[in-house]
VEXDREN-2710 file (C-alpha; in Angstrom, 1 decimal):
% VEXDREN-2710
k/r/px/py/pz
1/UNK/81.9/207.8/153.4
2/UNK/83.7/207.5/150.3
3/UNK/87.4/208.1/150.1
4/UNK/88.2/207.4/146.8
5/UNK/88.6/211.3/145.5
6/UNK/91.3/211.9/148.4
7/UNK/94.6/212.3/147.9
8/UNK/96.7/209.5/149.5
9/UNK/99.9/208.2/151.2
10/UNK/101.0/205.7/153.7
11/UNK/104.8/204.3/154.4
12/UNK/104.2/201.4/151.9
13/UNK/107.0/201.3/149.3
14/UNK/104.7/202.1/146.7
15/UNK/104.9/205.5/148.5
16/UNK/108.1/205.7/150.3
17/UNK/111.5/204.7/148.4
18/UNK/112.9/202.7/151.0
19/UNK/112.1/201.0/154.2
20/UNK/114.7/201.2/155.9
21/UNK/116.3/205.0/155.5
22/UNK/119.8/206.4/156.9
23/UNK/120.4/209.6/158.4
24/UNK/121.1/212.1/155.6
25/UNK/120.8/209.6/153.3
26/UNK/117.5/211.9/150.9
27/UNK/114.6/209.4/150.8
28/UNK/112.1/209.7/148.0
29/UNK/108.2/210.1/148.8
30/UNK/104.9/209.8/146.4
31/UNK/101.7/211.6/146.7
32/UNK/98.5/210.0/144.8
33/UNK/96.1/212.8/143.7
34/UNK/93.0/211.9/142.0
35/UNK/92.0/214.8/140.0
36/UNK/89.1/215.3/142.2
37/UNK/91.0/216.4/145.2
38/UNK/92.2/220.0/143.0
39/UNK/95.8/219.6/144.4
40/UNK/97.5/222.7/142.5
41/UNK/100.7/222.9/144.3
42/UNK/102.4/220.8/147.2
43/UNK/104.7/220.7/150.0
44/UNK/106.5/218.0/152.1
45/UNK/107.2/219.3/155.0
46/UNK/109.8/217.6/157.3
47/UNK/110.9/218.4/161.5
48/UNK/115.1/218.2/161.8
49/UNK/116.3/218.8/165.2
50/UNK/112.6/219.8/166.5
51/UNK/112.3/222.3/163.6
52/UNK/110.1/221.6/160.7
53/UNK/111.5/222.6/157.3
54/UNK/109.8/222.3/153.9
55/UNK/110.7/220.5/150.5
56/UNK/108.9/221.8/147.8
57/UNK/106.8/218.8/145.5
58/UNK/106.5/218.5/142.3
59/UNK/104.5/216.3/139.5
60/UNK/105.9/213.1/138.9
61/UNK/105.6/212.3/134.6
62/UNK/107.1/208.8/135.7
63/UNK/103.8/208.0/137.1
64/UNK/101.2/210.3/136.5
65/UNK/98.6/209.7/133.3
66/UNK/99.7/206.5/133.9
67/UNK/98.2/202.9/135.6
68/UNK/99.8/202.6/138.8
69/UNK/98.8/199.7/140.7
70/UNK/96.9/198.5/137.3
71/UNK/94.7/201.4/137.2
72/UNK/94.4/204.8/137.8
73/UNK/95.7/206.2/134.7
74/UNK/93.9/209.4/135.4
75/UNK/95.3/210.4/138.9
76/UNK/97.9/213.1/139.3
77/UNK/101.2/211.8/141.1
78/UNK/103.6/214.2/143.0
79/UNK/107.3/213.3/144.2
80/UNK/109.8/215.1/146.6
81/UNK/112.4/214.2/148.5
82/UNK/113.4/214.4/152.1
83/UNK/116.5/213.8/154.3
84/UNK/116.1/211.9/157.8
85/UNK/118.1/213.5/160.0
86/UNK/117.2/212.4/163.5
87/UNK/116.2/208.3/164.2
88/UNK/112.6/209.4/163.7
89/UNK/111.3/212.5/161.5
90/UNK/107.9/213.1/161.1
91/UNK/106.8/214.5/158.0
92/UNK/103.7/215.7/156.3
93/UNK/102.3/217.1/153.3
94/UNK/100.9/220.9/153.0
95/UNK/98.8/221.3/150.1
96/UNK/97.1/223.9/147.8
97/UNK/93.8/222.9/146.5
98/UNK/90.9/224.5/144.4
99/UNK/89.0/224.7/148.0
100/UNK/92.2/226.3/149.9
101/UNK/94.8/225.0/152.0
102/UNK/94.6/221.3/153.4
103/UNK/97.4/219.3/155.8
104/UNK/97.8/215.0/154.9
105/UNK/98.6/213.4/157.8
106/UNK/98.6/209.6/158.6
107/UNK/95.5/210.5/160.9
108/UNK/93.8/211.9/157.5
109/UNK/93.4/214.9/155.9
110/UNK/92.7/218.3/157.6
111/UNK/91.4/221.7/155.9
112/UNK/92.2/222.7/159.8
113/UNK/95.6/222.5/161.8
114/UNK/96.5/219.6/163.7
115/UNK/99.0/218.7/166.0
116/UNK/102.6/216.5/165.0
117/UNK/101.6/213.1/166.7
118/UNK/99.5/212.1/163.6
119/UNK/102.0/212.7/161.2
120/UNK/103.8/210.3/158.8
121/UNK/107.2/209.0/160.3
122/UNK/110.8/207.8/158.7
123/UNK/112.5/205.8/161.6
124/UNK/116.5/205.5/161.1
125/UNK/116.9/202.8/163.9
126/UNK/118.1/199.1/162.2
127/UNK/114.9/197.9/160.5
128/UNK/112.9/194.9/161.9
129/UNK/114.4/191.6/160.2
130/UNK/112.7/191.4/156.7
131/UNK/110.7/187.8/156.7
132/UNK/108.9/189.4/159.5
133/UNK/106.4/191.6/157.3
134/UNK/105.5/188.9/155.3
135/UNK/104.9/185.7/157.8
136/UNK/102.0/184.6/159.4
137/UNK/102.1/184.1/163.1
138/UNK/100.3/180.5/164.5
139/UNK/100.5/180.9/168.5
140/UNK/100.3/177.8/170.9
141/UNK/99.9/177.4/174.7
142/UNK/101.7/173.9/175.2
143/UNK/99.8/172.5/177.4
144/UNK/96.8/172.3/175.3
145/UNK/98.2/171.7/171.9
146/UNK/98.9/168.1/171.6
147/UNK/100.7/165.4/173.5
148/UNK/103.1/162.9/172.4
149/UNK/102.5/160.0/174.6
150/UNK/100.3/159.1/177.6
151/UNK/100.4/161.8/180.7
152/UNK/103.2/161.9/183.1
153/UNK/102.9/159.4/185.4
154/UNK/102.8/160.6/188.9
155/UNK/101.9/164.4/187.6
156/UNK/103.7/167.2/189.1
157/UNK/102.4/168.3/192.6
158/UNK/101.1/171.3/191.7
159/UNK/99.0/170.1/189.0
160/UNK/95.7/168.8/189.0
161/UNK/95.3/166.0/185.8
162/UNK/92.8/166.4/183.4
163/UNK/91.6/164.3/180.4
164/UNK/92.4/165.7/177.3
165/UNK/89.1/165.2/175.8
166/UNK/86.8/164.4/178.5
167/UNK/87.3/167.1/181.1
168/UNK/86.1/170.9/180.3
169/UNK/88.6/173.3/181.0
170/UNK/87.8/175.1/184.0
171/UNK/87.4/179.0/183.2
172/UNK/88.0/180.4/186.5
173/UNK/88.3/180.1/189.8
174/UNK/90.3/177.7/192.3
175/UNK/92.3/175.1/189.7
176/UNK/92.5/177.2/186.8
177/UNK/96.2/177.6/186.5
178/UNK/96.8/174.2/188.4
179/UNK/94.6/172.3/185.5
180/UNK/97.3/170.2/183.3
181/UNK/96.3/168.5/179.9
182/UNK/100.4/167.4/179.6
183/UNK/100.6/168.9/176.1
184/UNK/104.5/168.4/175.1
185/UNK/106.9/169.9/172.0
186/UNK/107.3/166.8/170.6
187/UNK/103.3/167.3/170.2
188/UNK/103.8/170.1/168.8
189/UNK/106.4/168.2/166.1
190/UNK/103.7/166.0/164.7
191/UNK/100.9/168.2/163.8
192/UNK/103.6/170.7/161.8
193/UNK/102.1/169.5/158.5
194/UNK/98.6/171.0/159.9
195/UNK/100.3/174.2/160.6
196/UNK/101.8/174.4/157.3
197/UNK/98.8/174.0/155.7
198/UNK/96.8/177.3/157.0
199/UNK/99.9/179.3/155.2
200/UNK/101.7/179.6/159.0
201/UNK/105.3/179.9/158.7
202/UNK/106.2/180.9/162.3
203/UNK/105.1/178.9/165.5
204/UNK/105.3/181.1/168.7
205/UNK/105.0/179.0/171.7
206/UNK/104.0/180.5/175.3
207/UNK/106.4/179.9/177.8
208/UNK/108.1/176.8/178.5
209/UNK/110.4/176.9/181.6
210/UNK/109.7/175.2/184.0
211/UNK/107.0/176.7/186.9
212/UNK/104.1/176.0/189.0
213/UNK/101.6/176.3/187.0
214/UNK/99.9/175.3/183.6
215/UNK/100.9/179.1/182.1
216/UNK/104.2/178.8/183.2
217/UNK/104.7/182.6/183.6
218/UNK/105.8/182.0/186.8
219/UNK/109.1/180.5/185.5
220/UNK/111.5/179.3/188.0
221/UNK/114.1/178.7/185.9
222/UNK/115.2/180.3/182.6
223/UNK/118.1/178.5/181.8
224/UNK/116.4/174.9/180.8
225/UNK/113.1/173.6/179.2
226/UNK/110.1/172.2/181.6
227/UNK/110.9/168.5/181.4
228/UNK/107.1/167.9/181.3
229/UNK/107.4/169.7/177.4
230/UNK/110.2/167.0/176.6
231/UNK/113.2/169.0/178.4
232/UNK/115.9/170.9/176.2
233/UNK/116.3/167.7/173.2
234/UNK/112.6/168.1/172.8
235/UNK/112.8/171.7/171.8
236/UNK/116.1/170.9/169.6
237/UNK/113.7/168.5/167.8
238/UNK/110.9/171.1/167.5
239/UNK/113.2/173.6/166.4
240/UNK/115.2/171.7/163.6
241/UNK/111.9/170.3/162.2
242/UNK/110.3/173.6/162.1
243/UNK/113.9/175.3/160.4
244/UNK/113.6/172.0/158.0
245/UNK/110.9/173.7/156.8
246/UNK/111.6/176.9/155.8
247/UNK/110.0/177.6/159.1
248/UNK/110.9/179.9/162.2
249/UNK/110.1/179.2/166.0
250/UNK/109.6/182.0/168.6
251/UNK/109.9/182.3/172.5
252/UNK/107.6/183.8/175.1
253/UNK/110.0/185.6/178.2
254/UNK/109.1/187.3/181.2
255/UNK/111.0/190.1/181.2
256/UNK/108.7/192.1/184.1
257/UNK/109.0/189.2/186.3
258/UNK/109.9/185.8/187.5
259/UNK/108.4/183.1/189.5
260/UNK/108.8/183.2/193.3
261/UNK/110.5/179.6/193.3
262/UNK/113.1/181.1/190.5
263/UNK/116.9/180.9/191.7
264/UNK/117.2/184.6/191.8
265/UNK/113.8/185.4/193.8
266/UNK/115.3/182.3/196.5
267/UNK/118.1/183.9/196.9
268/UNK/116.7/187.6/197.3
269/UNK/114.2/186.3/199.9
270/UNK/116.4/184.6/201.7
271/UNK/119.5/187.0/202.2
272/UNK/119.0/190.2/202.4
273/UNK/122.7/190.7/202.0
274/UNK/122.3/188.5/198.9
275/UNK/123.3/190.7/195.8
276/UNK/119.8/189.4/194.0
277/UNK/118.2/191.4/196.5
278/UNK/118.7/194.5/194.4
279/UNK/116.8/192.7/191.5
280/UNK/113.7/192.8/192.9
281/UNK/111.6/195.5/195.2
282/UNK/111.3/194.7/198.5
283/UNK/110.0/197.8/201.0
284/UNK/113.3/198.1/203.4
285/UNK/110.8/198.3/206.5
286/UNK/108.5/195.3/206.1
287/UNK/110.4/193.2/204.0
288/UNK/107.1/193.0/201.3
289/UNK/107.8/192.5/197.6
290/UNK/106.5/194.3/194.8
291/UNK/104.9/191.8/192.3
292/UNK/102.7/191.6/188.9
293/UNK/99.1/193.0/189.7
294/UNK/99.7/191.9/193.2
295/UNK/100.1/188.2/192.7
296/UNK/103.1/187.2/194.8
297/UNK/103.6/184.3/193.2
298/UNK/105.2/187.2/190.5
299/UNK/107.7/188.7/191.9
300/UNK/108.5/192.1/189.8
301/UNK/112.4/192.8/188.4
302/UNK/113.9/195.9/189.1
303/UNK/115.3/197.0/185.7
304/UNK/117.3/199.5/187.9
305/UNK/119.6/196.6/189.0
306/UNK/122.9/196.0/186.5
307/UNK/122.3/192.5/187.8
308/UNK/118.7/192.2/186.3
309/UNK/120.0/193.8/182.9
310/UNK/123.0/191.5/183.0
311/UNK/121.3/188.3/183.5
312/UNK/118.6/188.6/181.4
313/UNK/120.8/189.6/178.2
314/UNK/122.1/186.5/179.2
315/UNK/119.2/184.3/178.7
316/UNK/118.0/185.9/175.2
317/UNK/121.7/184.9/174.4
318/UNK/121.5/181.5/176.0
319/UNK/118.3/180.3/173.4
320/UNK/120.2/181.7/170.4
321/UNK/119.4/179.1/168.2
322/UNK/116.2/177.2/168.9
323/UNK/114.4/180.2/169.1
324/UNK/114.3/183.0/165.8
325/UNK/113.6/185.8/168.2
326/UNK/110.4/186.5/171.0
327/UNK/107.6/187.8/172.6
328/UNK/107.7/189.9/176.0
329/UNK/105.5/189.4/178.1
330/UNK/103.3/192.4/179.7
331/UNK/106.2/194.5/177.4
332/UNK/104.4/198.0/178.5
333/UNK/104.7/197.0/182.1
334/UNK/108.3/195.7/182.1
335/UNK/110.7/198.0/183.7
336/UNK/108.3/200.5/185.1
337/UNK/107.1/201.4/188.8
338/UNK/106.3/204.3/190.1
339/UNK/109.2/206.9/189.8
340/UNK/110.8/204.3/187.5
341/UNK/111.1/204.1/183.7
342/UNK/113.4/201.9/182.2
343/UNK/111.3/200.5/179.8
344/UNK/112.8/201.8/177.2
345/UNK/116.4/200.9/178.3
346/UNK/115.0/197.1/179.1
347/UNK/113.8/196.9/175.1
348/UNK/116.5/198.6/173.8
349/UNK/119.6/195.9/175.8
350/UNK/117.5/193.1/175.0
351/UNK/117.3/194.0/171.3
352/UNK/121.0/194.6/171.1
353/UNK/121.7/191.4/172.8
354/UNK/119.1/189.5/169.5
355/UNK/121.6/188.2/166.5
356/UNK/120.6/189.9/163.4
357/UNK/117.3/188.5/161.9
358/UNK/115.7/187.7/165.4
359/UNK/111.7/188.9/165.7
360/UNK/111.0/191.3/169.1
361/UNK/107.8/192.0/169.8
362/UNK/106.0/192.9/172.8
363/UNK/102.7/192.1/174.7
364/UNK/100.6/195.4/175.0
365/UNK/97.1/195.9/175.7
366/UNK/96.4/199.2/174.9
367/UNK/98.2/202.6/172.8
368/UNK/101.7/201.1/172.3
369/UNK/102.8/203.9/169.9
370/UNK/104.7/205.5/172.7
371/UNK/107.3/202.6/173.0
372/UNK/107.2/201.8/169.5
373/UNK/109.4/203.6/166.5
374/UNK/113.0/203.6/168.6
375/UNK/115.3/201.1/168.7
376/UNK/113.3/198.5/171.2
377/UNK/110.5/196.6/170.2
378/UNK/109.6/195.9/166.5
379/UNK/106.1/195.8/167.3
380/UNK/103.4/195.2/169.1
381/UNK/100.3/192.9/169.7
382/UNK/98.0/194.8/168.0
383/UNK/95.3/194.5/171.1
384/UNK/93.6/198.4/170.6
385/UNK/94.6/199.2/167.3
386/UNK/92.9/195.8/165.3
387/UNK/91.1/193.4/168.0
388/UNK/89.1/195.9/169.4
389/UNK/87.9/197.4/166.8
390/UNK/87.2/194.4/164.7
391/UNK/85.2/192.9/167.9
392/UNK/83.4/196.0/168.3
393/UNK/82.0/195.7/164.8
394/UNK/81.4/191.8/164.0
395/UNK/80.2/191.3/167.8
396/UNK/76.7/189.0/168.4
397/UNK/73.8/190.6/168.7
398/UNK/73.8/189.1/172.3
399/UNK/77.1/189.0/173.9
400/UNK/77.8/188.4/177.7
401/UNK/81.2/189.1/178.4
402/UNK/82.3/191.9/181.6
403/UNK/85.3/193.2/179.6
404/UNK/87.6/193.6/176.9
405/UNK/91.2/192.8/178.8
406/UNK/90.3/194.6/181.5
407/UNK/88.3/197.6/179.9
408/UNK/84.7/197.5/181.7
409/UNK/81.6/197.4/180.2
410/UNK/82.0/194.3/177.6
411/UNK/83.0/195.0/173.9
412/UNK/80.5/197.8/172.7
413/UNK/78.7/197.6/169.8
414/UNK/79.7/200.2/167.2
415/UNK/79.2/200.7/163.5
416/UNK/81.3/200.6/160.1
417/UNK/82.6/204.1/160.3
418/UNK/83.5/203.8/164.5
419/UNK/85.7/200.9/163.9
420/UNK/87.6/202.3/160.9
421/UNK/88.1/205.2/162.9
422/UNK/89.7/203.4/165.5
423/UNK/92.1/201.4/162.9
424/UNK/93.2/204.7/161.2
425/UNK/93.6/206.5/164.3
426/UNK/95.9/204.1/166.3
427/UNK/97.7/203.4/163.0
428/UNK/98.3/207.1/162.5
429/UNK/100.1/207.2/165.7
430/UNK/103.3/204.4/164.6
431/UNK/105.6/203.8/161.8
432/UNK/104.1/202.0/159.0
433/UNK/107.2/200.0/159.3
434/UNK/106.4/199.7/162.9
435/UNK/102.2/199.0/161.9
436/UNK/103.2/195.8/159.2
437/UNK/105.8/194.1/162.1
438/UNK/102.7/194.4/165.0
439/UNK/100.6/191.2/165.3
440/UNK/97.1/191.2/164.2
441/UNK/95.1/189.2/166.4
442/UNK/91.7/187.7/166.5
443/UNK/92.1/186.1/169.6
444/UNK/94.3/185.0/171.9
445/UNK/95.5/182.9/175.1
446/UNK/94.2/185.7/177.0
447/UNK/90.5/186.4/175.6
448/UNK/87.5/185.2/174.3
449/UNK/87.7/183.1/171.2
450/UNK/86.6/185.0/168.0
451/UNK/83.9/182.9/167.3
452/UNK/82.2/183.4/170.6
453/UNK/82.8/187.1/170.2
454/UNK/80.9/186.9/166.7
455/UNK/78.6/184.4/167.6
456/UNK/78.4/183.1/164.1
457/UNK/80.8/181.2/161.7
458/UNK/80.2/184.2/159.2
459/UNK/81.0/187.0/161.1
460/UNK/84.0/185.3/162.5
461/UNK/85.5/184.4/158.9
462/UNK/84.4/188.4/158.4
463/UNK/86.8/188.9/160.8
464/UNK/89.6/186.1/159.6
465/UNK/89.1/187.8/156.2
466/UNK/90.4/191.7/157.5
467/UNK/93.1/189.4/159.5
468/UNK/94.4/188.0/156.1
469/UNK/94.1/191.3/154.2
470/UNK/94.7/194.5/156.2
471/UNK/98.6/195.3/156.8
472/UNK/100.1/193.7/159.7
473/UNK/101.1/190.3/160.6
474/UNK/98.2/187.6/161.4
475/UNK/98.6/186.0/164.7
476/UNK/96.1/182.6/164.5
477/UNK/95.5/181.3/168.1
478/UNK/95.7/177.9/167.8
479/UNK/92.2/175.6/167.3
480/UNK/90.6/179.4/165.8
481/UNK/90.4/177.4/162.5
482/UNK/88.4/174.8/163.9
483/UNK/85.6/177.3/165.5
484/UNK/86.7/176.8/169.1
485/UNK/84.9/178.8/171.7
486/UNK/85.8/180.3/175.0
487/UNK/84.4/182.9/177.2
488/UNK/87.8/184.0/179.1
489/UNK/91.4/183.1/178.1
490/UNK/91.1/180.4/180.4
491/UNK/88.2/178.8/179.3
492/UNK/89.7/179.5/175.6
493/UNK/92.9/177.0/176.1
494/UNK/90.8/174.4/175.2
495/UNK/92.6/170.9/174.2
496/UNK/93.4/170.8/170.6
497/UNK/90.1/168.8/168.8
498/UNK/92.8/166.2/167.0
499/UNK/90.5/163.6/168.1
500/UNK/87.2/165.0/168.8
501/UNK/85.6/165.6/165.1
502/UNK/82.3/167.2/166.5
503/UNK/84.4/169.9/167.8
504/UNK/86.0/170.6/164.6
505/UNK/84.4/172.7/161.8
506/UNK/85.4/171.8/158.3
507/UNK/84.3/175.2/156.6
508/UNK/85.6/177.5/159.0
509/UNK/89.2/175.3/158.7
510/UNK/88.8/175.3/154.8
511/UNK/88.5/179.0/155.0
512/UNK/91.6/180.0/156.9
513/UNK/93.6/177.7/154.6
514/UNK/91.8/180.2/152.0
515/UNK/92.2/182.9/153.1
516/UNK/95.6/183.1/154.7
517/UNK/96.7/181.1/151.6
518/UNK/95.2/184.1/149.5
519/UNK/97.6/186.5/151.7
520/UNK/100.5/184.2/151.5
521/UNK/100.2/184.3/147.5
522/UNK/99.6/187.7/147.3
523/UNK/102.6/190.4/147.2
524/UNK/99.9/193.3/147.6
525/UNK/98.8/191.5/150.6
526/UNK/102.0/191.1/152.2
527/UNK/103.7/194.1/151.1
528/UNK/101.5/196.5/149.7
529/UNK/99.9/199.9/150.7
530/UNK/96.4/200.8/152.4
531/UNK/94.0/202.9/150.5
532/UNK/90.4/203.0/152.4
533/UNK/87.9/203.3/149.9
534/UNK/84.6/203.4/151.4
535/UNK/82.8/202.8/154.8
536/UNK/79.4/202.3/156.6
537/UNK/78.0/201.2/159.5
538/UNK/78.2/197.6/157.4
539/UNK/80.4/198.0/154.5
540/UNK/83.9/198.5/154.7
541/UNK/85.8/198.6/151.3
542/UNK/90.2/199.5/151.1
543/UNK/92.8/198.9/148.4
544/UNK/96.1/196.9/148.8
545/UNK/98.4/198.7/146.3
546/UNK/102.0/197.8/144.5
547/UNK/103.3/199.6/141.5
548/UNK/102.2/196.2/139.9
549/UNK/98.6/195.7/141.5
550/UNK/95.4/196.3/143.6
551/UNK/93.5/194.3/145.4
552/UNK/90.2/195.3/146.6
553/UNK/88.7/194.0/149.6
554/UNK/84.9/194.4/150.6
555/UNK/83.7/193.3/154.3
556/UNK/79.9/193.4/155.2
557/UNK/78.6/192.9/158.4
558/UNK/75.2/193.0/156.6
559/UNK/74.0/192.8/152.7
560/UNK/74.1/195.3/150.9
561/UNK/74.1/197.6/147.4
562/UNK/76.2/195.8/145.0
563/UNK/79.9/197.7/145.6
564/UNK/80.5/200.4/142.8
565/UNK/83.8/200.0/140.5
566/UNK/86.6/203.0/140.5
567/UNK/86.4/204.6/138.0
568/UNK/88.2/203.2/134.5
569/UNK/88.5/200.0/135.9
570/UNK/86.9/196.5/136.1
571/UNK/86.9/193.9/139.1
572/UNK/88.3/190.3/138.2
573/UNK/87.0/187.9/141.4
574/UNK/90.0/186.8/143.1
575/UNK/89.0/184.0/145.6
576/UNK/88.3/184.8/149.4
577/UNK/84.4/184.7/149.8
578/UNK/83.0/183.7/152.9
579/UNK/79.9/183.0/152.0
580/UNK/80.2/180.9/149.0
581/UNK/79.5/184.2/147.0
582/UNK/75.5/184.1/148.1
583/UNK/75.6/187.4/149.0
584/UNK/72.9/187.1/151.7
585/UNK/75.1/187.2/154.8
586/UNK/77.9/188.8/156.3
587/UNK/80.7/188.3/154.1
588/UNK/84.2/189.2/152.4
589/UNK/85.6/189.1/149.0
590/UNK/88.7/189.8/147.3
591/UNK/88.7/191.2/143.9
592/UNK/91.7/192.6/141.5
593/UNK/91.3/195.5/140.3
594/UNK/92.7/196.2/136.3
595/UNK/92.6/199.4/133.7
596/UNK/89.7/199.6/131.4
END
């Protein structure tokens, strides 16, 4: 399928004239026409107050006849204007072609009617802080990082020791959340320099209050760090050497639930006069508690309670400082049950409660787009809209894993064109500003490591290579670089390999150094638009576009033709190949594009 004769827009500000538009403030929009496409007359049309209205476009002579992007002199441009007058307005563009009348949606482009929910989107709630679209995201589970002296000496009593480089991690079953490496912050401190190097400028750490277990999701305490990471100092220490930098540092909270040996749950369970009963749902006859997938170690908040929304304002407000925002845990969950949805009131407080500049962005599994684009979250783990999809097409040939976070039936196999469908499609249904602020992950704490999802170093730096290049923020899970595997997101938390060099592989770290390096470097990478240009069940081939530049990336799965130029320009190699440019493999390279 080739998609280089279509016209084309996305939210990118090569497209849109700002990013972050007021109501009634007019807001300029671009249409790219290839001649190809026959456009003869255009429309923007816009929904105010639930009704649409239409702006009437017209050829741009700034642009057109012109190399935008440093080609493309022969493509037709088109400009109109708009005026936001809700916090989100959908907009699309009607236009009259030499083969009749065709919609362009973010889903695509239609000769046929199709519904609103696909359509492009100007969202008027304060914008996401800006460093956020351009960082790269390096996740650690603290436990299994790195640790700064010898293990706590006697270990806590729920844990069971293990030896950092000895002792397998258990993937399931009786000791898995008991199992404790004593990873510590002050760990974390001395391998910054490592960090740094893969182009990483923001460390988000999973929890760390103090709990039961090694996940510590099952905090019983949210107003002081686990003395087994190094206590409060120890994440002063992380945090100034990080901001020392030029770095930032972000926080993991469970906003859906606590721990049942938390102060508040204590206190709830033990007094039924208590006024933190109200926090939490207990059934009035037996006295049960609702909890997190049935675990009652989990006891669930009930965002219906002033007192839940009151205290945990207070703890965002308490880490002000040390931490440059967070992550949510189980986000879509958090403030819904049953006849209950304060979701969207739980995002929207805790947002408001952030200083200006501080990251939000919650843990979902699945379609998101219905709690993104309002005043809440900034975005979203990008689980269904990027993972998925990526898995689905670099997966091994043989691949025995049950599920895909709970979906049954293990991650399907499916071609070129089925996973591009799937990125367009959930992307269509956010914000672009909403799309470039959601983490795009490879893997994570909580499934299978890439490479044993790939099954080869090539596919999996296939995969690191869309990370680094599509829009989005790249979440690395850390010891990815180094070609750990894992089956589960247990079995994935392996120890860090500092001092296991068979463990470690040197071209799979040299790449992501590439790689995300390349995106780091690159303003079209970071900032620029999407343009898919062709797809297969092997091949897929997009443009990242600025008024300045384009980069063209081209994935394989498989070998294949040699890729074919746009037309007018020439290709001038611009680092990123994963397969030392053999061609014989699955691979990925990055090439600019210039005018003829």
């Amino acid at each position: 399928m080739r998609f280089l004769d279509l016209p084309h827009h996305d939210g990118s500000p090569l497209y849109v004239s700002t990013q972050a538009p007021e109501p009634g403030a007019p807001v300029t929009l671009w249409l790219r026409a290839p001649r190809a496409a026959g456009i003869t007359a255009a429309h923007v049309r816009a929904v105010h107050d639930g009704e649409p209205r239409y702006a009437r476009a017209a050829p741009d002579p700034a642009r057109t006849g012109r190399p935008v992007g440093g080609y493309g002199a022969g493509d037709d441009w088109w400009r109109a204007e708009v005026t936001p007058v809700n916090p989100v307005t959908r907009y699309r563009f009607l236009l009259e072609t030499t083969g009749g009348q065709a919609w362009l949606t973010a889903a695509g482009l239609f000769a046929h009617d199709v519904p609103d929910s696909g359509d492009f989107r100007l969202v008027c709630h304060e914008p996401p802080p800006a460093w956020m679209a351009g960082s790269i995201v390096y996740q650690i589970f603290p436990d299994r990082f790195a640790r700064s002296g010898p293990m706590p000496d006697p270990a806590p009593a729920w844990a069971l020791p293990r030896d950092w480089d000895r002792d397998p991690v258990i993937p399931s079953g009786p000791g898995t959340a008991e199992q404790f490496y004593g990873g510590d912050l002050d760990g974390v401190v001395r391998h910054l320099g490592h960090i740094e190097s893969l182009g990483a400028d923001t460390v988000y750490l999973t929890p760390i209050f103090p709990a039961r277990s090694n996940h510590r999701y099952d905090a019983a305490d949210f107003d002081r760090v686990d003395p087994l990471l190094g206590g409060d100092a120890a994440l002063r220490r992380l945090a100034d050497a990080l901001h020392g930098r030029g770095m930032r540092l972000l926080g993991d909270i469970t906003a859906n639930h606590t721990g049942d040996a938390h102060a508040w749950f204590t206190a709830a369970v033990s007094d039924v006069r208590a006024p933190e009963r109200d926090m939490y749902y207990f059934d009035p006859d037996t006295g049960d508690y609702e909890s997190w997938w049935g675990f009652k170690s989990l006891p669930k908040l009930n965002w219906g309670s002033p007192l839940v929304r009151d205290r945990m304002r207070q703890v965002l407000t308490r880490w002000t400082g040390p931490f440059d925002g967070w992550r949510v845990d189980v986000a879509n969950m958090t403030g819904r049950f049953g006849a209950d949805d304060h979701n969207h009131e739980a995002a929207a407080l805790l947002r408001r409660a952030l200083p200006p500049g501080a990251a939000f962005v919650a843990e979902h599994n699945h379609d998101a787009s219905s709690d993104l684009d309002r005043d809440g979250w900034h975005g979203t783990m990008n689980y269904g809209g990027f993972t998925r999809p990526v898995w689905s097409w670099l997966r091994a040939g043989t691949l025995g894993l049950e599920h895909f976070l709970g979906v049954p039936g293990g991650v399907p196999r499916r071609d070129g064109l089925a996973a591009l469908a799937t990125l367009r499609s959930f992307a269509s249904h956010m914000s672009w500003r909403s799309l470039v602020h959601s983490w795009q992950l490879l893997d994570s704490h909580d499934t299978p490591r890439i490479r044993t999802v790939t099954g080869s170093r090539e596919r999996h730096l296939v995969a690191l290579g869309l990370q680094a290049t599509l829009p989005g923020t790249p979440m690395v899970f850390a010891g990815s670089e180094f070609g750990l595997t894992g089956v589960n997101g247990e079995h994935s938390r392996t120890p860090m390999p500092w001092n296991r060099p068979a463990d470690r592989d040197p071209a799979t770290l040299a790449a992501y150094r590439d790689l995300l390096g390349l995106r780091r470097r690159e303003p079209a990478l970071r900032h620029g638009g999407l343009r898919w240009l062709h797809a297969d069940a092997d091949c897929l081939v997009f443009a990242r576009e600025t008024y300045e530049e384009t980069l063209l990336v081209c994935a394989r799965r498989a070998p294949g033709a040699p890729l074919a130029l746009p037309a007018r320009a020439d290709l001038v190699h611009n680092g990123g190949d994963t397969n030392d440019g053999t061609g014989d493999g699955p691979s990925l390279s990055v090439w600019r594009v210039i005018s003829r």
